[in-house]
N, C-alpha and C positions, 0 to 999 in steps of 0.2 A: 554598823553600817554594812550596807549587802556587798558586794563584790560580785562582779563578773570574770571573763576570762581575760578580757583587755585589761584592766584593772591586776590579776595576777602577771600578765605578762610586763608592763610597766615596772611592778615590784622586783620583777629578775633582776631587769633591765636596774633600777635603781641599786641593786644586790652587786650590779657587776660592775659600779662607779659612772655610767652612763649619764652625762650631763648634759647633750645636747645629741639632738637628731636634727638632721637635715632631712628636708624633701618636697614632695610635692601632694599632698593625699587626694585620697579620691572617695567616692561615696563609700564603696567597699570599707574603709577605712574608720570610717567614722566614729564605730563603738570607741576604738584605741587612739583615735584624737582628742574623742572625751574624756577618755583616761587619761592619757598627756597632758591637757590642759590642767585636770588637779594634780599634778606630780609635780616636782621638784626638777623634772628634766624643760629643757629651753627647746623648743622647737625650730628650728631656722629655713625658712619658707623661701625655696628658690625657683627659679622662671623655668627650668628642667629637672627631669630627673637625671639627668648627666652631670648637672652641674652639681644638683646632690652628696652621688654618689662621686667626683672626683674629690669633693671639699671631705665626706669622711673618710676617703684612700686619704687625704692626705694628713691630716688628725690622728690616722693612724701611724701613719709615717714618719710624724713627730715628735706623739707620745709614746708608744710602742703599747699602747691601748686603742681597743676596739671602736674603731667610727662605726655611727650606725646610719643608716638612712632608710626612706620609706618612699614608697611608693605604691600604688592600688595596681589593679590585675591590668592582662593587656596589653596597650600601649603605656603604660606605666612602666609597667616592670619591663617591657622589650628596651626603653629607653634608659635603663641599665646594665645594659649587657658589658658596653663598653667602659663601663665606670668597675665593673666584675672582675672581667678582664684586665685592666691597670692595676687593679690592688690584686689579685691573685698571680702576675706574672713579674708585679711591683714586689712581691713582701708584704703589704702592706694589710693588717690587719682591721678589717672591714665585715659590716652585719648591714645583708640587707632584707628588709623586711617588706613582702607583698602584698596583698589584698588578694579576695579571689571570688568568686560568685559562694552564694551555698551552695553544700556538698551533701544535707541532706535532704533540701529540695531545692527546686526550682522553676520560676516562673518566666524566663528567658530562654530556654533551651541553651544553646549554646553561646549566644551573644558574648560576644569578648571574651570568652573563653580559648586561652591555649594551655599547653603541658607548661605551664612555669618552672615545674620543679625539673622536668628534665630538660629543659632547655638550660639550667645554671648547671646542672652536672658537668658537662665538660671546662665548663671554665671557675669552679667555685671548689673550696676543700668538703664542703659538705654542705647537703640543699634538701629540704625537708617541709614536708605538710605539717600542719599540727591538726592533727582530727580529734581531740577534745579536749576541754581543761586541763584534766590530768597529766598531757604531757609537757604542758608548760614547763614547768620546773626542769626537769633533766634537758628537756631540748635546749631551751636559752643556754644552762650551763654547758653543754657541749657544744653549743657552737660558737661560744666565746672561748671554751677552752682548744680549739680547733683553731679559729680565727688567730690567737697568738701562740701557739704553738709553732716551735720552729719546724719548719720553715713558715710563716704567719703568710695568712695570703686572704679571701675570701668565702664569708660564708651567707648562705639564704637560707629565710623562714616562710612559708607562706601560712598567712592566717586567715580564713576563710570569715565571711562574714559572718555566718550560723554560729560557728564557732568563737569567734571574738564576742558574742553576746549570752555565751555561756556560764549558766551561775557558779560559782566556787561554793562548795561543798565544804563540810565542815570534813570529811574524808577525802577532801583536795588533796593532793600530794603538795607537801610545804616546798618552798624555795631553796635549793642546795646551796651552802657555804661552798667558796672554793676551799679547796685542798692547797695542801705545799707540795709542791714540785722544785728539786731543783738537775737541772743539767745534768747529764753522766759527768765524770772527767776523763782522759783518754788517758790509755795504759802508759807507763814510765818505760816499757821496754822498746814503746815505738819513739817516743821522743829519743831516746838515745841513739836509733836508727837514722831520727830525721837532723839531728844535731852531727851524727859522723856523717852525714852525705854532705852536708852546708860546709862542715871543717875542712873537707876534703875536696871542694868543689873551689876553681879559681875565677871564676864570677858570677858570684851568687847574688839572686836579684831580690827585692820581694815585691808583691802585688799584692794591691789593698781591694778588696772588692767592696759591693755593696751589701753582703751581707754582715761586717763587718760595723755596719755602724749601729754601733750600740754603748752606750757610756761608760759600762767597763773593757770594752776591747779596746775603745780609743786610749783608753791611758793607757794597757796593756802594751799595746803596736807601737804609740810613742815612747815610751820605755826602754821596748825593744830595739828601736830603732836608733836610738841615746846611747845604749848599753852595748851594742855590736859593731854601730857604725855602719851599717848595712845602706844601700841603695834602694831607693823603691819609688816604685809608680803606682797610679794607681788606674783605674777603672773609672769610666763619667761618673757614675755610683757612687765609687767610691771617693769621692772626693772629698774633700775638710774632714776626713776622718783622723787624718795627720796631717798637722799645719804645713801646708804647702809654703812656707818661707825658710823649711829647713833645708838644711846644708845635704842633706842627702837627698832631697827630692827632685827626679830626672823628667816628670812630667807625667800628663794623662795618656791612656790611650786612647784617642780620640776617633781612630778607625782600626780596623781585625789587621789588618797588613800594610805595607809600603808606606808608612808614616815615621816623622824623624824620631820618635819613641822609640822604633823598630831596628834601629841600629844599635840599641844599649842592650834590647831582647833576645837580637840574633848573636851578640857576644855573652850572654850569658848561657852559664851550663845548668844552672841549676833555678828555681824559681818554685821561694814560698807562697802560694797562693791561700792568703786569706779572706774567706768568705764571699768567694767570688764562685760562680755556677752556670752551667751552659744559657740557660734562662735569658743572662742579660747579653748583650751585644758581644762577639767573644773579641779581647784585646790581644792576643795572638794565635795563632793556629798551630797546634803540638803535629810534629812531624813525629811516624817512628824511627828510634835509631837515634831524635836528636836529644835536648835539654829534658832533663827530668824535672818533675816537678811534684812538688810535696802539697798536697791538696788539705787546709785545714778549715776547718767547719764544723755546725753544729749536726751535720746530715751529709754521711757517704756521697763521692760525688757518683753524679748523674754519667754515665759513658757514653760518651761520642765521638764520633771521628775526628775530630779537633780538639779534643780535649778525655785526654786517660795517663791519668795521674799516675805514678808509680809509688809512693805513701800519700798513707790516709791518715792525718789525726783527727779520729772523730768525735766530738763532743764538745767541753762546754770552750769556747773560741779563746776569751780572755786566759782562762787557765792553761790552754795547751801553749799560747803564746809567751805565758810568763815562765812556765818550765822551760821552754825550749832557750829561752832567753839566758835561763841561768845557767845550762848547758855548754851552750855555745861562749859564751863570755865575750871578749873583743876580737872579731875578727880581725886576720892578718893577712889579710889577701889586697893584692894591689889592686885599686879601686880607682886609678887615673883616667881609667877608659871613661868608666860612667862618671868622673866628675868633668869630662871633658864634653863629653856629649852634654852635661848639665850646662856650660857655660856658654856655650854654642848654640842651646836652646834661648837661654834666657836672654843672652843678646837681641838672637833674630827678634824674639818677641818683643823687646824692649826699641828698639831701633823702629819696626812696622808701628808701634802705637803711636809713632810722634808724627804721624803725616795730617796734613789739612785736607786734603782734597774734599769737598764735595760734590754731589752727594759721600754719604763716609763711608771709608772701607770698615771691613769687618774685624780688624784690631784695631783701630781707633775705635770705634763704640764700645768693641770690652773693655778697652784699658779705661775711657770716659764713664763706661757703669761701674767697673772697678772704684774708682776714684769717687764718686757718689754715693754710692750705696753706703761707702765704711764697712770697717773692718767685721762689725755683728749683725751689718744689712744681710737680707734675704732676697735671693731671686727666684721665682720660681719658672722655666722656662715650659713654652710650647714647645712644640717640634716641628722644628726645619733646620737649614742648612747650617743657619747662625749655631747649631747646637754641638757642631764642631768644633766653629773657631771657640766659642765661651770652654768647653772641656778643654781645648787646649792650651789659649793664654789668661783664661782667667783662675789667677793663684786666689784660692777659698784656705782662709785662716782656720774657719769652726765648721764641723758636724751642720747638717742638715740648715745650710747659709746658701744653696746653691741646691734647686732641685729641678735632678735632669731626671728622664724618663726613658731608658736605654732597653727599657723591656718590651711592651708594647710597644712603645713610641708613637703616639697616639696625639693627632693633633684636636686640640681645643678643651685640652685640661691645664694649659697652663696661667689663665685667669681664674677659674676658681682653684686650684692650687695655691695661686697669693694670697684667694681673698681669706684662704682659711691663714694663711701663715701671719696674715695683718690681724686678724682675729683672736689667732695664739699668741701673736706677740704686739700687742695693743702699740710697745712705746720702742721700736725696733724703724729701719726703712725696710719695706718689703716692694719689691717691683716684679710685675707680670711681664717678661720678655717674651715678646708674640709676635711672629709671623701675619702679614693680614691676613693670608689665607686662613690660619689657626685660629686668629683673633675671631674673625665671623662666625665661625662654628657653633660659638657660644657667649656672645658679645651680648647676647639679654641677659646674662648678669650682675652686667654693671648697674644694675635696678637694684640687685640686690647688698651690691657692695655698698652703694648711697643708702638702699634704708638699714643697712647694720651699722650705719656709720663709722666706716672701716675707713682708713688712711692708705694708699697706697699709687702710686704711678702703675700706670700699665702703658709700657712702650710697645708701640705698634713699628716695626721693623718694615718698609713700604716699598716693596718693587713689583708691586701689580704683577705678582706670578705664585706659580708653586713652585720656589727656589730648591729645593732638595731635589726633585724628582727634574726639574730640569738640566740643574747639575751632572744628576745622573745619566740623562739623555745624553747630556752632551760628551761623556766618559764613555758611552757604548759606541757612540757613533753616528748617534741617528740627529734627523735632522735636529733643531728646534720646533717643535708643533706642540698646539694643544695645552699649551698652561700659561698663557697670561689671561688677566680677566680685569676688571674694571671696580675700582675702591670707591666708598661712600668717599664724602665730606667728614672726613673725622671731626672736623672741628665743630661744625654742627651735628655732629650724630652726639657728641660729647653733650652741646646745650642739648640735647632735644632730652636728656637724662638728666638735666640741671647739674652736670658737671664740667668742670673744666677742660678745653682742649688747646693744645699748644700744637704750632706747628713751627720745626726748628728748619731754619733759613741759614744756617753755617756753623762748620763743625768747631768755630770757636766759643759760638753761643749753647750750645751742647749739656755743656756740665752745667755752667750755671742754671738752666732753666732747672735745672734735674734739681738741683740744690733748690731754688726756691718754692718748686712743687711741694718737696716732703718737708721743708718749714712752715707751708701754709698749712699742709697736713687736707683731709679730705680723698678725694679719688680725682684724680687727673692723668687725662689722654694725651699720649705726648707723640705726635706724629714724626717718625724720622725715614726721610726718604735715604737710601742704602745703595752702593754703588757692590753688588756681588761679582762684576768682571772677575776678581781673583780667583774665586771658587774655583774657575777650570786649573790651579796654579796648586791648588794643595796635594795634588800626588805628584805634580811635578816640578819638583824646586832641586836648585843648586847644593844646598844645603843638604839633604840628604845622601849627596854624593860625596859630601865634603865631611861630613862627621863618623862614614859609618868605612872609610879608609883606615888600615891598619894602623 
């Protein structure tokens, strides 16, 4: 049977474990959706290429395997820029694949023709044409071996239509097997460096980052954390990397400065940072002259003015954590500051979750999705203002149960983000925490989450504004202007999708509806109007005066 180029490129693709594509195709496309359709790979056809490309960021997010998506030339592929972006400033190991006119002729002149390939340079690890069969092979392999290499981020292919309908040759170049690769490990003479700086330091911290979540660092770090006794925070990132119900965890950092976090960080002198990098939102700002800090990771860090490390342990994450571990042994440094800061936190949080008022403040709705979701539920969050309060009082038991976006911070990925984590995890609770602002952005794929017949809530978070950037207004000084706007009928936008929509009337009715949405199972819009008064209150509370006294 004859084969084309689309037909070889499939087979990479099937080479490299490749079981579903997301996207949107376009004519350009066509030869390799033919090929698609006889391959073994699941196509998943979404109402954008944004919503695509955030659903395989987030696949990759979860497997630490390559999402792929597609889209055709043009406004195709422009409408991934931002879905690029989230997974290459995310981590997040991502292929996206474009359409393109012919390259060696043309009966269009320029029609819909842009630079695609240079346009993903800036924001992609590596973005490439393929100008004939023969490069198939090596290309796919490198740019999935690019895409998860750490640091793992973003890669594009564009395939020309000329191209894509190119014969394979019995002198094709064959498909490469991957290779074994594993990690360097990092020198024993620097562990010994970074173990007498910890032994020798009287409040030593550590900080969990986001690049830290990976299934052997998590047991590594909890280990470590078992076996020293140490204190540690982590990063919005990094959160459920270490079960946030243990005895030594003081909290997130949920902003760079002046948060109650920031009182245990400014008493500490020393601070292991793992897997954490300028990249994501920084959770404190290094002064010279102050707290040193031991930077470990799989990649030297990045230098900036907020962040220069004085040790590097560089290489494989879990192994420099477990040597360091056996080094150090039980710390014996008095640790009552940071368990005082920890009881002080956990109060206030615990005392705010119990108010009724509505509309509901913004700790009552965490601790009420806390309380729903359960302990192996999944969130996966938009971005607004709420994405504070949730880093800060929402305690995440597991790994990637809680997903923030602290890199780009990017709103209208946080529904298709669910729909893929309902997808990965068919018999789990998964809810889309959204902003209305964020929610609209990309609210046509709840077409698509009905026909995957996925299960999930998607809570709509409702104060007719853009709550973050108001916030912020209101912290600069300036008036109030320019960010309220006017919300559909959820409840009929929900029928008009033939799905369910609830609209919650008091913050006692709250949980339960939440509970009987993920029992009926389906996709259900759950309308919750939010009182954010407080917002102006999070850099300035009582409590930060009171925990961070001698």
């Amino acid at each position: 049977m004859s084969m084309n180029a689309s037909d070889l490129f499939i087979k990479a693709l099937e080479n490299e474990g490749v079981e579903y594509i997301y996207g949107v195709p376009g004519e350009e496309n066509l030869d390799f959706l033919e090929a698609l359709r006889k391959s073994s790979i699941k196509l998943i056809l979404t109402r954008h290429e944004q919503g695509a490309a955030f659903m395989a960021a987030t696949y990759g997010r979860l497997t630490g395997k390559t999402g792929v998506c597609l889209a055709t030339l043009g406004p195709g592929a422009t409408n991934l820029v931002t879905g690029a972006a989230y997974a290459q400033l995310g981590a997040f190991p991502m292929l996206m694949i474009t359409g393109q006119k012919p390259i060696k002729h043309s009966k269009q002149g320029q029609f819909q023709i842009i630079d695609v390939v240079d346009m993903m340079r800036p924001i992609t690890k590596y973005t490439k044409q393929v100008v004939n069969v023969n490069m198939i092979p090596s290309t796919v392999r490198e740019a999935f071996r690019l895409a998860e290499e750490e640091r793992p981020g973003a890669v594009h292919l564009e395939l020309p239509e000329d191209i894509a309908a190119e014969p394979v040759e019995d002198s094709t170049t064959p498909i490469f097997s991957k290779s074994l690769v594993r990690t360097p490990i990092v020198d024993g003479t620097l562990v010994d460096e970074a173990a007498a700086l910890i032994r020798a330091a009287t409040h030593p911290l550590l900080l969990v980052g986001a690049g830290a979540n990976r299934k052997r660092i998590q047991t590594a770090l909890s280990d470590f954390v078992s076996q020293t006794g140490i204190y540690f925070f982590n990063t919005q990132m990094g959160k459920g990397v270490i079960d946030e119900r243990s005895p030594q965890f003081i909290g997130t950092a949920a902003l760079s400065d002046n948060d109650y976090i920031h009182c245990a960080i400014e008493r500490s002198d020393v601070i292991i940072n793992v897997g954490h990098d300028v990249i994501e939102k920084p959770p404190f700002f290094m002064e010279h002259g102050g707290k040193k800090v031991i930077h470990v990771n799989f990649n030297s860090a990045i230098v900036d003015n907020v962040y220069f490390p004085q040790l590097e342990l560089v290489g494989d994450i879990a192994a420099s954590i477990t040597q360091l571990g056996e080094k150090i042994g039980k710390l014996q440094q008095d640790c009552s500051y940071f368990n005082r800061v920890k009881v002080e936190l956990d109060q206030r949080i615990e005392e705010r979750s119990q108010r009724t008022d509505f509309p509901i403040k913004p700790q009552k709705f965490v601790a009420d999705v806390r309380e729903a979701v359960g302990e192996d539920g999944i969130i996966a969050l938009d971005n607004g203002v709420y994405k504070v309060w949730f880093a800060r009082n929402y305690r995440t038991y597991q790994s990637n149960t809680i997903l923030l976006d602290n890199a780009l911070a990017t709103m209208g990925a946080g529904l298709p983000s669910a729909m893929e984590c309902a997808r990965e995890y068919p018999g789990r609770r998964v809810m889309a925490v959204c902003g209305d602002g964020g929610f609209m952005m990309n609210s046509q794929e709840l077409e698509t989450a009905h026909r995957l017949g996925l299960s999930l809530v998607v809570l709509i978070l409702n104060d007719s504004s853009y709550g973050m950037i108001r916030w912020k207004q209101y912290g600069m000084g300036f008036e109030d202007y320019g960010l309220e706007f006017n919300n559909p009928d959820f409840i009929k936008y929900a029928d008009s999708y033939g799905l369910k929509g609830h609209r919650v009337e008091s913050t006692a009715s709250f949980v339960p509806l939440l509970n009987q949405c993920f029992e009926d199972g389906g996709v259900h819009l759950v309308d919750l109007p939010v009182d954010y008064s407080e917002n102006n209150k999070v850099l300035i509370d009582e409590l930060k005066e009171k925990i961070c006294v001698v």
